[in-house]
Residue frames as qw, qx, qy, qz and C-alpha x, y, z in Angstrom:
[[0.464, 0.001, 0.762, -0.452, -5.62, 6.11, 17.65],
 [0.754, 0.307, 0.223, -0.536, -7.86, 5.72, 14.89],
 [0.289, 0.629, -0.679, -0.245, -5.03, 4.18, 13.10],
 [0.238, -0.110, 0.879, -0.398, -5.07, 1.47, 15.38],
 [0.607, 0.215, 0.608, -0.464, -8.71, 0.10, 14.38],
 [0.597, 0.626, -0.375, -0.334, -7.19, -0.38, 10.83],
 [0.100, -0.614, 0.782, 0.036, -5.06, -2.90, 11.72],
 [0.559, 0.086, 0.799, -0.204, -7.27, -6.00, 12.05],
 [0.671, 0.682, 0.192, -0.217, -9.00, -5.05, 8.79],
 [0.254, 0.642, -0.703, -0.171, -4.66, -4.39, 6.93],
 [0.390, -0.317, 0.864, -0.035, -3.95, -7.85, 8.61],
 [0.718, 0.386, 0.490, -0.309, -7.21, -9.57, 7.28],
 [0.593, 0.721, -0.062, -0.354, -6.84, -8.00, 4.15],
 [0.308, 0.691, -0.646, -0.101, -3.15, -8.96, 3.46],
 [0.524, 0.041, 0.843, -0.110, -3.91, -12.89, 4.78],
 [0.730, 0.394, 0.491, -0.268, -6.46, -13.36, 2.07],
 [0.372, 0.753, -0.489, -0.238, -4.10, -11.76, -0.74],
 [0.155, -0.464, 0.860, -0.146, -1.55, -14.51, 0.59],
 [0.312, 0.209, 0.915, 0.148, -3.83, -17.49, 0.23],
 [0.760, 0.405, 0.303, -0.408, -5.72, -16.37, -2.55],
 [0.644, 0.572, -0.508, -0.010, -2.38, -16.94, -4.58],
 [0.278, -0.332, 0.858, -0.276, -1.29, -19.91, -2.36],
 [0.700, 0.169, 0.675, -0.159, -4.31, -22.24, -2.19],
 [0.700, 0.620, -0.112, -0.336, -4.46, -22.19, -6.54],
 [0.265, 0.545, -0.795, 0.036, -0.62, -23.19, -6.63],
 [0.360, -0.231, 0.869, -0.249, -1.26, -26.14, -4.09],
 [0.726, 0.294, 0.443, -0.435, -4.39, -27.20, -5.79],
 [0.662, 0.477, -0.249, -0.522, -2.86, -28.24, -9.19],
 [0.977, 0.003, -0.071, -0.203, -2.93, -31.71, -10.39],
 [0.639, -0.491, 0.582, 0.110, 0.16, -33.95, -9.29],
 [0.727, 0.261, 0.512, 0.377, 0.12, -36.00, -12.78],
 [0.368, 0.889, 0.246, 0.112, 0.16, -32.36, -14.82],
 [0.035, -0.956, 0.276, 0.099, 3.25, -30.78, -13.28],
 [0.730, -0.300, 0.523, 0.322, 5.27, -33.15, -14.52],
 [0.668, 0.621, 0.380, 0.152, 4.11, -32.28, -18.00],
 [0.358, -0.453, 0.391, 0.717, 6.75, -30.70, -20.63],
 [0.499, 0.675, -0.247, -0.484, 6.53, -29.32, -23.53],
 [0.563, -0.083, 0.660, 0.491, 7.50, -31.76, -26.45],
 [0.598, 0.474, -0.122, -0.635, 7.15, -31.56, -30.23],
 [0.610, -0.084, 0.787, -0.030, 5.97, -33.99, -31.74],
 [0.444, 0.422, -0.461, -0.642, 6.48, -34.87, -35.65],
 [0.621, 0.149, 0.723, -0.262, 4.50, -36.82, -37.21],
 [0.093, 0.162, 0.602, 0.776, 3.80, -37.78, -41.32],
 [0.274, 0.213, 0.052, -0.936, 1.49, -35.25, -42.88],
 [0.367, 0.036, 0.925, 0.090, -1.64, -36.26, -43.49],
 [0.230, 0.138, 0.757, 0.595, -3.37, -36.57, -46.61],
 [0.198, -0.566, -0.714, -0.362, -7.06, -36.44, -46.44],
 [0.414, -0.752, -0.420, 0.294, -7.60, -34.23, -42.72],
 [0.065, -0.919, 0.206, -0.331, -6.87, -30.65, -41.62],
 [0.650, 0.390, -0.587, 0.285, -3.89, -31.00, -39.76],
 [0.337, -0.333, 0.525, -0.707, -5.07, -29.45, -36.46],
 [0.862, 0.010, -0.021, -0.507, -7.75, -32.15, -36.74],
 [0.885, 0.167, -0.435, 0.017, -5.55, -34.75, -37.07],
 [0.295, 0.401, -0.617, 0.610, -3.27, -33.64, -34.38],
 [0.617, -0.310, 0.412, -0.594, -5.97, -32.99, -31.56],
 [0.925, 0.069, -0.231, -0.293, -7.50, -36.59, -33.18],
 [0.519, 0.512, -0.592, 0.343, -3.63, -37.87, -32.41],
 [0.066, 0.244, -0.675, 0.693, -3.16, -36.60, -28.73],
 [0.741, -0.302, 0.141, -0.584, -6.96, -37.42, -28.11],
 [0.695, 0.232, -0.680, 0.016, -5.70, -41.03, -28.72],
 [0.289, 0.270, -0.550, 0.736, -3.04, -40.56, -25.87],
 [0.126, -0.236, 0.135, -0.954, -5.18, -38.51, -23.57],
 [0.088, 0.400, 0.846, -0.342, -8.74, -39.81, -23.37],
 [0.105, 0.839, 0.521, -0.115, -10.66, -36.87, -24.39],
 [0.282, 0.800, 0.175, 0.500, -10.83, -34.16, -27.07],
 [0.283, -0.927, 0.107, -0.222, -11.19, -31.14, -24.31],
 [0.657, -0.607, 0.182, 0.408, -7.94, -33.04, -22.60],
 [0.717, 0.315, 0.478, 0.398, -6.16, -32.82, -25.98],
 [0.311, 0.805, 0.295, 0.410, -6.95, -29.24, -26.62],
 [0.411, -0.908, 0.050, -0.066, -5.58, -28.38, -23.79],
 [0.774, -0.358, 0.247, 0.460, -2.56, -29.77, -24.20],
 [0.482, 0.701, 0.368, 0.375, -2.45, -28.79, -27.52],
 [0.401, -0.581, -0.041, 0.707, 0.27, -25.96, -27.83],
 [0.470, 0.665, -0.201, -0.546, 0.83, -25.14, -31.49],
 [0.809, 0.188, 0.545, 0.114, 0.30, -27.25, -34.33],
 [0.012, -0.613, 0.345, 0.711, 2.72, -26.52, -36.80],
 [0.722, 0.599, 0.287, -0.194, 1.57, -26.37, -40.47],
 [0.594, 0.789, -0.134, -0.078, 3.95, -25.32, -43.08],
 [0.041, 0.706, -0.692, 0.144, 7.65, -25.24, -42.04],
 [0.004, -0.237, 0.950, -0.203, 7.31, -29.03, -40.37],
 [0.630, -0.315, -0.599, -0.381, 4.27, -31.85, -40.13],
 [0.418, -0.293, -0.765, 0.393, 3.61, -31.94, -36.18],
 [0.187, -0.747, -0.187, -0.611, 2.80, -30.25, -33.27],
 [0.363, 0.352, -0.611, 0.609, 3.86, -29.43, -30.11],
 [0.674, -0.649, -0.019, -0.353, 1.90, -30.12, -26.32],
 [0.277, -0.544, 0.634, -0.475, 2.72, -30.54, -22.82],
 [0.713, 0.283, -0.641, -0.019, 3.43, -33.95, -22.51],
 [0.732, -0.517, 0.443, 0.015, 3.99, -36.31, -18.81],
 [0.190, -0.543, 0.804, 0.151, 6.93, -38.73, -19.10],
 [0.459, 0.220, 0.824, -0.249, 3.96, -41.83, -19.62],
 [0.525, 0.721, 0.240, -0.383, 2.03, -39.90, -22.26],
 [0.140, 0.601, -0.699, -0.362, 5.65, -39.32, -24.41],
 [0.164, -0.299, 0.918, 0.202, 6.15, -43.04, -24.72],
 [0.427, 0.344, 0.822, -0.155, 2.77, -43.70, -25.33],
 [0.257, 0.832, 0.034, -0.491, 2.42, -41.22, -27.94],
 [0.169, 0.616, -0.634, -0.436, 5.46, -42.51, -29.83],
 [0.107, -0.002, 0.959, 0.263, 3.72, -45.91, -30.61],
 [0.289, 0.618, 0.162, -0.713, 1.12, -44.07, -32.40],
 [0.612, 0.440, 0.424, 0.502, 0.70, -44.97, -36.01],
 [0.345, 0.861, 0.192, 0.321, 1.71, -42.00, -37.93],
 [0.277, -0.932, 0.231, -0.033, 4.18, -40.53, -35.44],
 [0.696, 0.548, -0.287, 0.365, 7.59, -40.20, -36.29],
 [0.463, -0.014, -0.454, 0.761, 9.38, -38.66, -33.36],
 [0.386, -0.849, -0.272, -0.239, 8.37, -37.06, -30.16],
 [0.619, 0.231, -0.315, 0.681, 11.01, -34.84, -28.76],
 [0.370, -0.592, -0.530, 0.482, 11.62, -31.91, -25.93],
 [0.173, 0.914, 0.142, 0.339, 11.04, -28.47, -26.63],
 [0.548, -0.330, -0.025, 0.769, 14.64, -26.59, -25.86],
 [0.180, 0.981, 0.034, 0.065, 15.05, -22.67, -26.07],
 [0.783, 0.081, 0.063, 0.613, 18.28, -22.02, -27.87],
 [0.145, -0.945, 0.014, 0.293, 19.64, -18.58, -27.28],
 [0.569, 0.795, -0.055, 0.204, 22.25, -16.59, -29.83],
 [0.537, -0.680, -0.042, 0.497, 25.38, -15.86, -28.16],
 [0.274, 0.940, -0.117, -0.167, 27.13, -12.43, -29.85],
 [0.925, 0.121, 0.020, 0.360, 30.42, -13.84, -29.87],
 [0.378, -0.678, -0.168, 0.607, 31.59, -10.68, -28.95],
 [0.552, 0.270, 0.417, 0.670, 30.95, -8.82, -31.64],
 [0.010, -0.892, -0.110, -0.438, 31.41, -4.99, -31.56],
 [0.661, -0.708, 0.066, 0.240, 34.12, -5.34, -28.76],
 [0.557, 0.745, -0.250, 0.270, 37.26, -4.60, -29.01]]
């Protein structure tokens, strides 16, 4: 019996679980989940840190530093002059008529394939 006067309080409990990870997922912006990763190379530049020049880039684009940083995935330094962020379809095209930007592509995960080696 006393089991019984748990129930209303399990139910309760296991509703709010349920929309406290529901109502976040519904609530995010509409223009944001379109965003993608791109990277986006650009010529190195001369006189500026390079993070500094990137954020300074995508603030262009963007509107505002804080939007910028956020987009802001990783700015690569040594191996290549750019940096990669999460990108709408609108922002890409504006981005590539940018002064200094060279090319603004999609970020793709390539995977190894064994080729079957060690079979027989």
């Amino acid at each position: 019996m006393q089991t019984n006067n748990f129930l209303p309080t399990i139910v309760l409990a296991q509703t709010f679980l349920l929309l406290s990870f529901l109502i976040p997922s519904m609530a995010v912006d509409s223009s944001s989940s379109d965003a993608q990763v791109h990277i986006v190379y650009v010529e190195k530049p001369e006189a500026q840190d390079p993070e500094a020049f990137h954020i300074q880039t995508l603030t262009s684009v963007l509107g505002s530093e804080d939007a910028a940083k956020k987009a802001l995935v990783y700015s690569y330094r040594h191996a290549a002059s750019g940096f990669s962020a999460k990108l709408t379809p609108d922002q890409v095209s504006a981005l590539s008529q940018q002064p200094g930007v060279l090319q603004v592509v999609p970020s793709r995960t390539l995977r190894l394939h064994s080729g079957g080696v060690g079979k027989i």
